[in-house]
C-alpha positions, 0 to 999 in steps of 0.5 A: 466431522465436527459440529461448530458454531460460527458467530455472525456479524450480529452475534448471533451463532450460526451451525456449521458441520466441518468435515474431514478429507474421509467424510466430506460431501464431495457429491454436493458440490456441482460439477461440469459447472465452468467459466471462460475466461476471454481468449484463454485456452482454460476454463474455470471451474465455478466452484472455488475454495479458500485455504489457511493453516495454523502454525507452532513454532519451535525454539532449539539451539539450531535455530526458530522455525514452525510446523503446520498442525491444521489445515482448513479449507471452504470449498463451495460453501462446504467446510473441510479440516485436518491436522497433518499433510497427508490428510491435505493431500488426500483431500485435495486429490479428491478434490481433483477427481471430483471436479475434474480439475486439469491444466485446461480445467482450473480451479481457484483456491484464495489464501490471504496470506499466499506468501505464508501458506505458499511457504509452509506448502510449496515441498508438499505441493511440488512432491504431490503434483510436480511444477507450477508457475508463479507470478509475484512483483516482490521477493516471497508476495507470491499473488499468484500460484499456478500449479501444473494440475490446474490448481490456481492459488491466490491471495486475496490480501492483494485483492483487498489491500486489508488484513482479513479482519477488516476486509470482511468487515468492510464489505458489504453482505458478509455474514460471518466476519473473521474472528479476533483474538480467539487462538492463543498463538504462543501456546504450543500446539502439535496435529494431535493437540484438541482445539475446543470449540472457541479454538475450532471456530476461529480457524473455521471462521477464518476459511468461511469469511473469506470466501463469504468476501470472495464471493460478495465481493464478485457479487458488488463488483459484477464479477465472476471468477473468470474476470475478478482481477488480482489485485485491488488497483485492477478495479480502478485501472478497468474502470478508467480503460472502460471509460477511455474505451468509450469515449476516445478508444479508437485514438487513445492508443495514438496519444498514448503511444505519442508519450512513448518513454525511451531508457534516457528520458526514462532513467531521468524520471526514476532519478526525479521520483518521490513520494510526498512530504512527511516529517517534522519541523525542524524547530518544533521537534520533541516538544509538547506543543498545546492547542494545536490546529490540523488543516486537510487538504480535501482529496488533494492528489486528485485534485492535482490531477484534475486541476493541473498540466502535465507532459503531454507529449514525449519529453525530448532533448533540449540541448544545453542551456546558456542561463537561468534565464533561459531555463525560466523561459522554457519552464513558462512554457513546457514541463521540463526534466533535466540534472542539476548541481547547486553549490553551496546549498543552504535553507532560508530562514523560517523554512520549516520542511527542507525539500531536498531529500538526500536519497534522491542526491548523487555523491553527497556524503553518508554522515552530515559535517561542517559542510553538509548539513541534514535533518530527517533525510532532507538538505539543510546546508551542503556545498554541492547538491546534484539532484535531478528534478521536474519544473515542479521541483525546481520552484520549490527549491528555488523557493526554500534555498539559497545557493551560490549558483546551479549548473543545469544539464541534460534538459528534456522538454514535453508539451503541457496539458490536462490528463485525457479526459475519460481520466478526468471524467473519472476523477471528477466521478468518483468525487461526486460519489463519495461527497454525495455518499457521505452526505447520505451517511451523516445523515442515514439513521437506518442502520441496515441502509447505514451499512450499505452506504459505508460500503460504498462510500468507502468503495468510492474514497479508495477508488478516488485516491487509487488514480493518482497512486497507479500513475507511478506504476514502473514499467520496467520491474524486475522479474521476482521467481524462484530458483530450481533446475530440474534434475537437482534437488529442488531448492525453491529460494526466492531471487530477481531473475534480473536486477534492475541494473541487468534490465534491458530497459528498451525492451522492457519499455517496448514491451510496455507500450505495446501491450493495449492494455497499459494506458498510464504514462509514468512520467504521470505519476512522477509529476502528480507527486511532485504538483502534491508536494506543490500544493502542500507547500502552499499551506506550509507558506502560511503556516511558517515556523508554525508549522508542527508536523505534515504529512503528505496532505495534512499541516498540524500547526500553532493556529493564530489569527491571523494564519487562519484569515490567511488560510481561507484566502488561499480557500477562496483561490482553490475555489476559484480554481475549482469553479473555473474548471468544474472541480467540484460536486453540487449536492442537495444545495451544497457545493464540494470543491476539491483541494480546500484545506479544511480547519478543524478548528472546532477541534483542536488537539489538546497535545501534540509531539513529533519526534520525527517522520511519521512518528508522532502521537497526539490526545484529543476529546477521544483520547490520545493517538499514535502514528508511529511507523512500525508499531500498530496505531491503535495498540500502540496508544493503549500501550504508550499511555500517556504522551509524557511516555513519547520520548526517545528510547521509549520501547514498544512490546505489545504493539510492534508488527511480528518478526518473521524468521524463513526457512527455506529448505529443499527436503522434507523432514520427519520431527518428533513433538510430544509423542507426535510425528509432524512433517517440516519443509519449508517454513516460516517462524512468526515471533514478537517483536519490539519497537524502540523509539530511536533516531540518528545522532546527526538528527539529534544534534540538529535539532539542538541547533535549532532549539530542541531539548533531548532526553532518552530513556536514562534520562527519563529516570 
């Protein structure tokens, strides 16, 4: 055993003893104590752990993999250690014994990172106790472990949608938040390399914070282990069916059932799926622009939820449409998917953000020439775009482009109305609470009560902006597992048991609708990111060649004032909206509407640039910030420096993510390191990685077209 301190979120150091597989108090923990989960055929022991490893990796000529050199585990407060797998083996089937742990006697071990431990484990794992059961929607994110003892491994990443650090920071009444920055990961360590106290305590905190979030986070919820769900939408989704239960349960399933997808209308909404807009001007990109106004849009998807119609019966074939007039008309009057082909495609003057995105056409060219046209992914000119769309879509369009003339085909049609509203009771729920809450915030000076009040406002905002992201949940989803056949040597590889292509989607969609739990129509999803980029638009209308950048919800733009009167005048009709339909919260003699745009011309950046989608930085009173995907915000701008250093070619060293390098293997192996015997398997090599600044010829000459000056590394010296 071994003394350590352990630092608390005040800084203070608490005492904790560590102990080994030999000289852990495994008589303390409480037996015999089980929960029930409903309808199941298993219990679930009350006392639960948590699990993490530390790795070293190693450079050879054959190749970089890593080795585990200690393991750490709380199990019932309890903190347990050891540096090599046998020690792990000998705890757990004490463990095992003690507790009585059996297929109809489970008992759960969380791991923040399940994919990285499950990687090193899963040799030993399968070797000490056979088979297990995994349950994953993407290629090595394993969210659930089942091993065929009754041990139950999960991640808590997908409970908390955080890294460990924040998540334990962020919930309320952890005690020992994880530590940072504490273990040098490039140093070389073997299982009998001393770790000092500094060292220890890092790896002790990292087990100790997170069952300290497990357990707060049942207690914030009114969970146990028999109903804590796996994943963070879970919360949402069991609040929405509760409130769909109370209000309209005994009929939901009829409405729900009325909607029923079919492979046909199916494959048309997947076609027409996007997600919002993000990217530059066409004409302000790679410039420094001064004095620049950011407009948001206030919880803008749920406004367009609350606010808006959508299908409300199942879609069904139209037939063939004889004229555009005729397409206007059914769109006056139902919401309306359907293909089709514009020919001879080509953006309006003085249209910042082209809205046709290339990944969602059918038969374009990979490489833009003379005849098509593309800036970010996005059509400027094309002589024939075939593209599948909502109503939504073909406003926009209709909107930014000019063509020669549209083919339409395969028209489906839906009845158009409100979401149900239990959903909408929720929204406008969740709403309330997080204006109300972050009144109380600004205004609390209790630092005790302050940090309450940040929990549950941030607990309110997540579960706000969750509806409208869970609506887009597929039906029909691959089968992630893994492939070995007994009898061979295990090999454990990672696959998609079918590949969306092989799917029976009239199975899949069966399946779907006939489980009671579900209650979410996709073809939700895909109109609520559509009526966003609707919205988005409107303050895109105003802003004009303005416009800098958007992001989804947000326009950054050249302010003057005569934009500004135009932006409270679109204002004053979402307000007008918003009380016609009660999309707003009263608050101790303040009213807050969904969906303004909100100026923060009090505010305004000092420099602004954009190089591309989701890649800009700006400075403002605080300092300059990036966001650029692939580099860390907040590492990243300490490492840029400057603005002046955001050009193409720029690299980033210390703020890009790490790289990962697998090993799958089927065998255990016995590797010799310093002296030391360390036993491989499966495994993973966590190295730095870089960012460089970069784009596409074709976006560089287009944007030249359009004005824009260019210079890379070498021209930057």
């Amino acid at each position: 055993m071994r003394e350590v301190g352990l630092k608390r979120k005040d800084g203070t150091l608490d005492t904790y003893t560590a102990y080994t597989a030999h000289d852990f108090p495994y008589e303390l923990l409480k037996k015999d104590e089980v929960l029930k989960k409903k309808k199941a055929e298993y219990v679930i022991d009350k006392t639960y752990a948590t699990y993490d490893i530390e790795t070293s990796n190693v450079y050879s000529k054959y190749g970089t993999y890593a080795f585990m050199y200690h393991w750490q585990m709380c199990v019932g407060g309890y903190l347990a250690y050891g540096r090599d797998w046998t020690s792990l083996h000998l705890f757990l089937d004490t463990l095992i014994a003690t507790l009585g742990i059996n297929k109809k006697h489970r008992m759960i071990i969380y791991s923040h990172n399940l994919g990285m431990e499950y990687q090193f484990s899963v040799n030993f794992l399968r070797e000490w106790y056979g088979g297990f059961n995994i349950f994953a929607t993407h290629k090595r994110e394993p969210i659930r472990v089942l091993m065929n003892n009754g041990l139950e491994f999960r991640c808590s990443y997908a409970l908390s949608n955080m890294n460990l650090e924040i998540a334990t920071k962020n919930e309320f009444g952890v005690i020992h938040p994880k530590a940072a920055g504490d273990l040098d990961y490039n140093k070389f360590r073997t299982p009998e390399t001393e770790l000092d106290d500094v060292e220890f305590g890092y790896c002790m905190l990292d087990v100790l914070s997170l069952y300290e979030y497990i357990w707060f986070k049942m207690q914030n919820e009114g969970d146990t282990l028999a109903t804590i769900p796996l994943t963070s939408t879970s919360y949402i989704r069991r609040d929405i069916r509760k409130e769909i239960r109370k209000q309209m349960w005994f009929y939901y399933q009829d409405v729900f059932l009325k909607q029923k997808l079919y492979t046909n209308v199916y494959i048309l909404l997947r076609e027409a799926c996007r997600g919002g807009n993000a990217l530059p001007s066409i004409y302000k990109v790679n410039q420094v622009w001064y004095d620049v106004l950011p407009v948001d849009g206030q919880s803008q998807y749920p406004f367009v939820c609350f606010l808006n119609r959508f299908p409300t019966s199942a879609f069904e074939r139209y037939g063939e449409i004889d004229s555009i007039e005729e397409l206007e008309e059914l769109i006056s009057k139902y919401c309306c998917l359907f293909r089709v082909s514009f020919f001879n495609v080509k953006l309006k003057k003085g249209q910042p953000v082209p809205y046709i995105a290339t990944t969602q056409c059918r038969g374009i060219p990979k490489n833009y020439s003379e005849k098509y046209l593309y800036d970010n992914g996005r059509i400027l000119e094309a002589e024939v775009v075939d593209i599948t769309v909502t109503d939504v879509d073909w406003k926009l369009i209709n909107q930014q482009y000019d063509y020669d003339y549209a083919r339409v085909r395969d028209v489906y049609i839906a009845d158009r109305g409100y979401l149900p509203k239990p959903i909408r009771d929720k929204i406008l729920q969740y709403f309330g609470e997080k204006c109300k809450l972050k009144y109380d915030l600004e205004r609390e000076t209790d630092e005790d009560k302050k940090e309450e009040l940040e929990y549950l406002y941030r607990k309110a905002k997540d579960r706000l902006n969750s509806i409208p992201g869970m609506m887009l949940t597929d039906p029909v989803r691959p089968d992630v597992t893994l492939d070995f056949k007994e009898g061979d040597a295990y090999k454990g590889w990672w696959k998609v048991d079918k590949p969306e292509t092989e799917i029976d989607k009239d199975e899949a969609l069966s399946d779907f609708y006939g489980n009671r739990n579900n209650f979410l129509n996709y073809s939700w999803g895909v109109y609520v990111t559509a009526l966003g980029r609707e919205h988005l638009q409107r303050i895109l209308n105003i802003t004009g060649v303005n416009t800098i950048y958007c992001d989804t919800d947000s326009d950054f733009c050249i302010a003057t004032p005569e934009i500004l009167d135009k932006i409270d005048k679109l204002n004053e009709q979402i307000t007008k909206l918003d009380k016609q339909t009660g999309a707003y919260f009263d608050y101790n003699e303040e009213r807050y509407y969904m969906g303004i745009y909100e100026q923060k011309s009090g505010s305004l950046l000092k420099k602004f640039k954009t190089l591309g989608s989701k890649k800009y930085c700006y400075e403002d009173e605080e300092g300059l910030h990036l966001t650029c995907s692939g580099v860390y915000k907040k590492t990243g701008a300490k490492e840029l420096g400057s603005i002046d250093n955001f050009y193409l070619g720029y690299t980033f060293y210390e703020s890009a993510p790490q790289q990962i390098i697998y090993n799958d293997t089927p065998d255990i192996r016995t590797e010799i390191f310093e002296g030391v015997e360390v036993q491989i398997g499966s495994n993973l090599a966590i190295i730095d990685g870089t960012y460089k600044l970069g784009s596409t010829n074709e976006f560089i000459g287009v944007h030249q077209m359009f004005g824009g000056e260019y210079k890379d590394e070498k021209d930057k010296k």
